[in-house]
C-alpha positions as CSV (number, residue, x, y, z in Angstrom):
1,X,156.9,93.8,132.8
2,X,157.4,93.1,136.9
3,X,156.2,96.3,138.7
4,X,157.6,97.1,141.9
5,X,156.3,100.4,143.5
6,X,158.2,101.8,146.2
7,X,156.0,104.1,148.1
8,X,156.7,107.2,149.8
9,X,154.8,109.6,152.0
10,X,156.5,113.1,152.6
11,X,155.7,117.0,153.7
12,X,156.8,119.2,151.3
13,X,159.6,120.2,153.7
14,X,161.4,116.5,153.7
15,X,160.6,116.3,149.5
16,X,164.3,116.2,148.3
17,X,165.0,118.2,145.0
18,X,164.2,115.9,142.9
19,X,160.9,114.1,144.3
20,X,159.9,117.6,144.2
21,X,160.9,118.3,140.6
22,X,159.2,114.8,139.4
23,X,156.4,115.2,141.4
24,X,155.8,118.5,139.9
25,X,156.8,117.4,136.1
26,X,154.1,114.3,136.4
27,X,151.6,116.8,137.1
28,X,151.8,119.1,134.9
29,X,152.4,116.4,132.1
30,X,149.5,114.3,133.0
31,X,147.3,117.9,134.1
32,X,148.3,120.5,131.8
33,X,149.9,119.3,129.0
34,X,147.6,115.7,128.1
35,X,144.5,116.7,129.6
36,X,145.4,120.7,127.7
37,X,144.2,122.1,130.9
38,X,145.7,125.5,131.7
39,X,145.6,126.2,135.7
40,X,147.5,127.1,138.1
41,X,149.2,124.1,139.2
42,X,151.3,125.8,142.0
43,X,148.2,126.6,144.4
44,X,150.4,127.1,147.2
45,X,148.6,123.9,148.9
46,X,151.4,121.9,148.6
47,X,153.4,123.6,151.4
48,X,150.0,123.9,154.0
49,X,151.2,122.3,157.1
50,X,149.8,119.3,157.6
51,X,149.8,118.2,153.6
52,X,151.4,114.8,152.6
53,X,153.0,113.8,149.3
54,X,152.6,110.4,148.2
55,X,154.9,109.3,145.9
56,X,155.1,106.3,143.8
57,X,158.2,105.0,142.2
58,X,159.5,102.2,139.8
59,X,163.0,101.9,140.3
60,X,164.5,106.1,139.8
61,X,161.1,106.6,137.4
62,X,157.9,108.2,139.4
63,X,155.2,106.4,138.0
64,X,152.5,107.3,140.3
65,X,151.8,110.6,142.9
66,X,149.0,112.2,144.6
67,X,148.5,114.6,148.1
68,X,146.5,114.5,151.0
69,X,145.2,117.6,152.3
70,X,144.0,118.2,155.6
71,X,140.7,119.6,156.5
72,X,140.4,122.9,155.8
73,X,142.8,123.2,152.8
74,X,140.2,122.2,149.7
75,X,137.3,121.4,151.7
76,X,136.4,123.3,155.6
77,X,134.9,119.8,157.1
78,X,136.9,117.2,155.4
79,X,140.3,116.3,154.7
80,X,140.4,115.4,150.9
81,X,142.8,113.5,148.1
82,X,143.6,115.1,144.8
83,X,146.0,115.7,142.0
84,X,145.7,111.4,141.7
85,X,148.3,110.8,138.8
86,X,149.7,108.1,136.7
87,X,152.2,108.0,134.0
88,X,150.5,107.6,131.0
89,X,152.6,104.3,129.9
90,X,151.7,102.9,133.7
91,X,148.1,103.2,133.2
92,X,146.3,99.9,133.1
93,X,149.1,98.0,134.8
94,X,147.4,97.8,138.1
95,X,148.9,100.3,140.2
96,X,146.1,103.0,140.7
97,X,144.3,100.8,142.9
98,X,147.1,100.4,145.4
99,X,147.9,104.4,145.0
100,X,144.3,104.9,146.6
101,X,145.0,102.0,149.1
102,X,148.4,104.2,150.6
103,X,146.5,107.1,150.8
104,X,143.5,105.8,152.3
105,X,145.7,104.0,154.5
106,X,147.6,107.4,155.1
107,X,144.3,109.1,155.7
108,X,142.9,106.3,158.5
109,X,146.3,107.6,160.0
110,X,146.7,111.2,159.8
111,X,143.1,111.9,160.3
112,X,141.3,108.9,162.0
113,X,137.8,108.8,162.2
114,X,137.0,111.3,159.9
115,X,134.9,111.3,156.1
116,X,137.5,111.8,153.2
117,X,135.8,114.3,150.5
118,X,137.0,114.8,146.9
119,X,136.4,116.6,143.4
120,X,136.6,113.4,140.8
121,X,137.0,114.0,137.2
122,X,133.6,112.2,136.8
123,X,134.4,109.6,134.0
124,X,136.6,107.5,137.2
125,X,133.6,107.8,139.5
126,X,133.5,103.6,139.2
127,X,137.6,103.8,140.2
128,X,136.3,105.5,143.3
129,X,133.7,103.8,144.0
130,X,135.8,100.5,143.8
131,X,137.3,102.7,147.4
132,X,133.9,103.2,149.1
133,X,133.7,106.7,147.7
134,X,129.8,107.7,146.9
135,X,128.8,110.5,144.6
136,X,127.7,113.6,146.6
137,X,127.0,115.9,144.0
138,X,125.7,116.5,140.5
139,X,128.3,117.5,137.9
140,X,130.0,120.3,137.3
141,X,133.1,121.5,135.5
142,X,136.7,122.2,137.1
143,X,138.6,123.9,134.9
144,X,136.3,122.9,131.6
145,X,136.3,119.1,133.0
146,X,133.3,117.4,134.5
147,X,133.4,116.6,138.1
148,X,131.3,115.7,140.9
149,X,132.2,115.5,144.8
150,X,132.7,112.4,146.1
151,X,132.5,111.7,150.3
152,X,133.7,108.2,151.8
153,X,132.7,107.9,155.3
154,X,134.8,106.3,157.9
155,X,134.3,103.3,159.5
């Protein structure tokens, strides 16, 4: 199968209907449903000013999605990544590691200079590692899942 992601970076004001509605299904199918985590997936963080979507698509499909939060949303010092998401029949196909790679690259530009922090579901601490991420904290559970914070300094 030939993979060819189509990247795009969006507030939550330019999100058409639909990136918005797919955006939000992946989530909640990858988050709520598979993992059987019940949160509440509509923080209101999505429309902060200053928040990007990142939105991966294979052909009309979204395959692959996270956001980018500026400092002072999840963390007071430190802008941060989270709600990382593949598909479940993308996984293993190579396209998490050039998800991280956008948003770094997003990151470097939105916020130059400045240390990335993020709460990792601790069994991909070696994914983010593989992205200069080092482990900052012991572990502790996120909605009954292990995590531990995870700071990449810039360069």
């Amino acid at each position: 199968m030939s993979i060819n992601i189509n990247w795009k970076a969006k507030t939550f004001a330019e999100l058409n209907t639909t990136e918005l509605y797919d955006a939000l299904k992946l989530r909640v199918d990858v988050f709520v449903v598979e993992q059987t985590c019940y949160y509440p997936e509509l923080d209101d963080c999505d429309r902060v000013d200053g928040v990007l979507h990142l939105l991966g698509y294979d052909g009309e499909h979204l395959v692959a999605y996270l956001r980018i939060l500026p400092k002072g949303v999840s963390y007071p010092d430190y802008p941060s990544i989270g709600r990382v998401a593949t598909r479940a029949d993308y996984r293993g196909k190579g396209i998490g590691h050039p998800l991280m790679k956008q948003a770094l690259d997003l990151c470097n530009q939105h916020f130059p200079g400045e240390d990335i922090k993020i709460s990792a579901q601790e069994h991909l601490e070696k994914y983010y590692i593989q992205h200069d991420f080092k482990r900052v904290s012991d572990m502790y559970l996120e909605d009954d899942i292990p995590h531990i914070a995870m700071l990449k300094k810039s360069y």
